[in-house]
N, C-alpha and C positions, 0 to 999 in steps of 0.2 A: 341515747336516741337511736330507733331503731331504722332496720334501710326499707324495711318490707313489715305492713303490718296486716294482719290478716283479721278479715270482719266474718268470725265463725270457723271454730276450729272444732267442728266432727269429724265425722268419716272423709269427707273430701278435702277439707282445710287439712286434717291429721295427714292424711296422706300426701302433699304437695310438701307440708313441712319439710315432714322424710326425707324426699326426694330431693330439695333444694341442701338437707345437710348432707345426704348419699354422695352428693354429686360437688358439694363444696361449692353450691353457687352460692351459698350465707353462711355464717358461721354465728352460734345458737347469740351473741351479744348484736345482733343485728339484725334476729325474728322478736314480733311480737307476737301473739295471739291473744284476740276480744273476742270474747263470750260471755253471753249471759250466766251461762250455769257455770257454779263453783266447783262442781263434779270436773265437768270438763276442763278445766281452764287449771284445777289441782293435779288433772290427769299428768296432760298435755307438758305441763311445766315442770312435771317431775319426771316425766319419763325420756323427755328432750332436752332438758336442760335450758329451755326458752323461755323470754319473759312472758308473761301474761295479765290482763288488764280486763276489770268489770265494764271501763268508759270506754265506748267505742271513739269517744272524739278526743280520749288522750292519746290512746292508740293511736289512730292518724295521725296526729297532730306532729309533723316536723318527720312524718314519713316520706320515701323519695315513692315508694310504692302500696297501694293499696291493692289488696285480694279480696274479692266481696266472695265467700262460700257460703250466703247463707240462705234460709229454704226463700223459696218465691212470694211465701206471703208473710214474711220479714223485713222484705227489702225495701218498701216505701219508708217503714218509719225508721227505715237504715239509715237513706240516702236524707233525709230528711233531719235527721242525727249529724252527718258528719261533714256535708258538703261545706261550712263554714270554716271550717280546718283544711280545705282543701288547699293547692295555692296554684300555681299557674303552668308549676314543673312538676305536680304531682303527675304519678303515671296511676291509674285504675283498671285493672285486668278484675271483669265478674264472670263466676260462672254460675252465674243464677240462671236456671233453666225459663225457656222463652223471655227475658227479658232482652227488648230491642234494643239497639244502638240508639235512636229515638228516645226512649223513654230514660235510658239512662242520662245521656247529655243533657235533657231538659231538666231533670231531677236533680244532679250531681252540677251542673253550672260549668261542663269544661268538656271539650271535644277531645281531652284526651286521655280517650275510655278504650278498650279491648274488651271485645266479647267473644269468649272462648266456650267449649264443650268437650271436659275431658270425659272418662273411665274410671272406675274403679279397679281397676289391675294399676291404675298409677304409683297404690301403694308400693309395688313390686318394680317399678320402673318402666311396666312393658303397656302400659297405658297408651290409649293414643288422643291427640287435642285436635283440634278444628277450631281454628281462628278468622278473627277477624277484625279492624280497627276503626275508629272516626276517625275525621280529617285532621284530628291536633295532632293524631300519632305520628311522630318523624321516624328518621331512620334511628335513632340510636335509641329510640322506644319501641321499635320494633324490633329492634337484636338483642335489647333486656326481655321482651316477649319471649321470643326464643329460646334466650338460653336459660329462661324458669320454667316453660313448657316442654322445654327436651329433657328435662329432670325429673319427667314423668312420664315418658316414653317417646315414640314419634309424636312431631306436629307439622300440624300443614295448614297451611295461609289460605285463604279464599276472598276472593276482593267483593263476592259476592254473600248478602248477612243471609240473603234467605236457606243457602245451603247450613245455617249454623242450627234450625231448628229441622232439619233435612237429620244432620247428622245425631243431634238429638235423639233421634227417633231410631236410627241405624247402629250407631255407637255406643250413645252417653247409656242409652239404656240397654246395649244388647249384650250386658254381660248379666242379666238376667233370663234373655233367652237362650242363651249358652247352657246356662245351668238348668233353665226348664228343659232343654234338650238331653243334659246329661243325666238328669234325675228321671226322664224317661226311659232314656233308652238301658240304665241302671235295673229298672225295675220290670222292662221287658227279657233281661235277662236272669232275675230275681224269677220271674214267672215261668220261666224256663226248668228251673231246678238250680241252677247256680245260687252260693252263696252271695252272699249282698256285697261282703267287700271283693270277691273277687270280681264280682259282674260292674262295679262300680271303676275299680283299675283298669282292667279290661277294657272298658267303653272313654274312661277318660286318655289312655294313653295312646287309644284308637284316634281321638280328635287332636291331640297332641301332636303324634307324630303324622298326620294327615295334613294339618295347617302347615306345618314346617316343611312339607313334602312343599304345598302350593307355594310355600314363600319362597322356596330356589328355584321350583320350577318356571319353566317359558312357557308351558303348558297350559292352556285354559284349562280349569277346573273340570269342566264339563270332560275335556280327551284324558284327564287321569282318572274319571270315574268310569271310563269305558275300560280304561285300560285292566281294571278290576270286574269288568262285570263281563263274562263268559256268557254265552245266547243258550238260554235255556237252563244258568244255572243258580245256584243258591241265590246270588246280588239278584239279578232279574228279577225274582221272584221277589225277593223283597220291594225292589226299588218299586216294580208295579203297583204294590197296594198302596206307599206311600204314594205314588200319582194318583192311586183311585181312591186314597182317603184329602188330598187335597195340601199336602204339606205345604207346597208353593202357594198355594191364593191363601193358607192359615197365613205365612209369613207378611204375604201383600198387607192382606185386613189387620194384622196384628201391627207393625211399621204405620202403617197409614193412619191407625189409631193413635200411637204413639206422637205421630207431627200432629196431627189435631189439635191431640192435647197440650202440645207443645206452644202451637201458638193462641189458644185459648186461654195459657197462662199470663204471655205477651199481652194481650188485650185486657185481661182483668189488672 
């Protein structure tokens, strides 16, 4: 019988696995993973060593914990699948994007649900969550919270849900504008004359060791990018056109698109 069973094991479900065996919070005779597809579920099971199940409600069934990874318009006839296997100590941690705390307790039959919004750097451990719980959530289902979400990098509690489709839009999804960023600023160095892997190293190791600078520093962001930009020289000149081409109200409209859709998925 397993302790943790997981409803969808792709990309996000693969990567929590990981992190829970990384970090020895499960050891593989006490993960499941349910998926539909046999591709996945042959992957998953050969390459981690973890059990695997076609029935999402065997799956559950006598689990202390459920993970719901799966896409947003999966999850009704998920929840609809598995809530009679549920029982009154099960814990339900989803990270099914814009689904409410709301829609899930009234679907699932138990207020004690967790709605979280990790990353995809979770693979890597360096992932960060944004959580949140119903009222069934106690204390000792909050610190199983924890210590499966710190298995995938930082997390952080929020008593408030509407920051979870906030972060959605900030986080879950901005390791995509990361990489739009890097595959830009790659190719304005490609247009420069520089070769492609170098102008690629170059600009990733530049964001790398830049982030790492903000993370020890006391410094706002803002006084360590002064501290690089001399009056009148090369940074200036740059920095100015990305003010006169709009990069800040791009990131506003881009973010603010993102929570939209975030809670547009909530409502359908």
């Amino acid at each position: 019988m397993a302790s943790i069973c997981f409803i969808g094991a792709g990309a996000m479900g693969g990567a929590t696995i990981r992190g829970l065996l990384r970090e020895n919070v499960y050891s593989t005779d006490e993960i499941v993973a349910c998926d539909s597809s046999q591709v996945v579920r042959d992957s998953i099971g050969k390459d981690l060593g973890i059990g695997t199940n076609a029935s999402n409600t065997k799956g559950v069934s006598g689990s202390q914990i459920v993970l719901l990874t799966v896409k947003p318009q999966h999850l009704e006839n998920v929840m609809a699948e598995i809530y009679p296997s549920l029982t009154e100590e099960t814990l339900v941690i989803s990270f099914v994007a814009g689904a409410t705390l709301a829609t899930l307790t009234a679907h699932l039959h138990t207020e004690r649900i967790v709605r979280a919004i990790p990353n995809t750097p979770a693979q890597l451990g360096q992932g960060i969550t944004l959580w949140t719980a119903a009222s069934g959530v106690d204390h000792a289902g909050s610190t199983k919270t924890r210590e499966i979400l710190a298995a995938l990098g930082v997390e952080m509690y929020t008593p408030d849900e509407r920051h979870i489709d906030m972060a959605t839009a900030v986080s879950g999804s901005g390791p995509a504008y990361a990489l739009a960023v890097l595959e830009a600023w790659t190719d304005a160095g490609v247009l420069l004359g520089l070769p492609r892997p170098m102008s690629e190293k170059l600009a990733l190791e530049t964001i790398r060791g830049t982030m790492d600078m903000v993370d020890v520093s006391d410094l706002h962001p803002a006084l360590l990018r002064a501290q690089v930009t001399s009056p009148g020289g090369t940074t200036a000149a740059a920095l100015q056109v990305l003010e006169e081409d709009g990069l800040r109200a791009a990131f506003g409209r881009a973010i603010a698109a993102a929570y939209s859709r975030s809670i547009e998925l909530g409502e359908k």
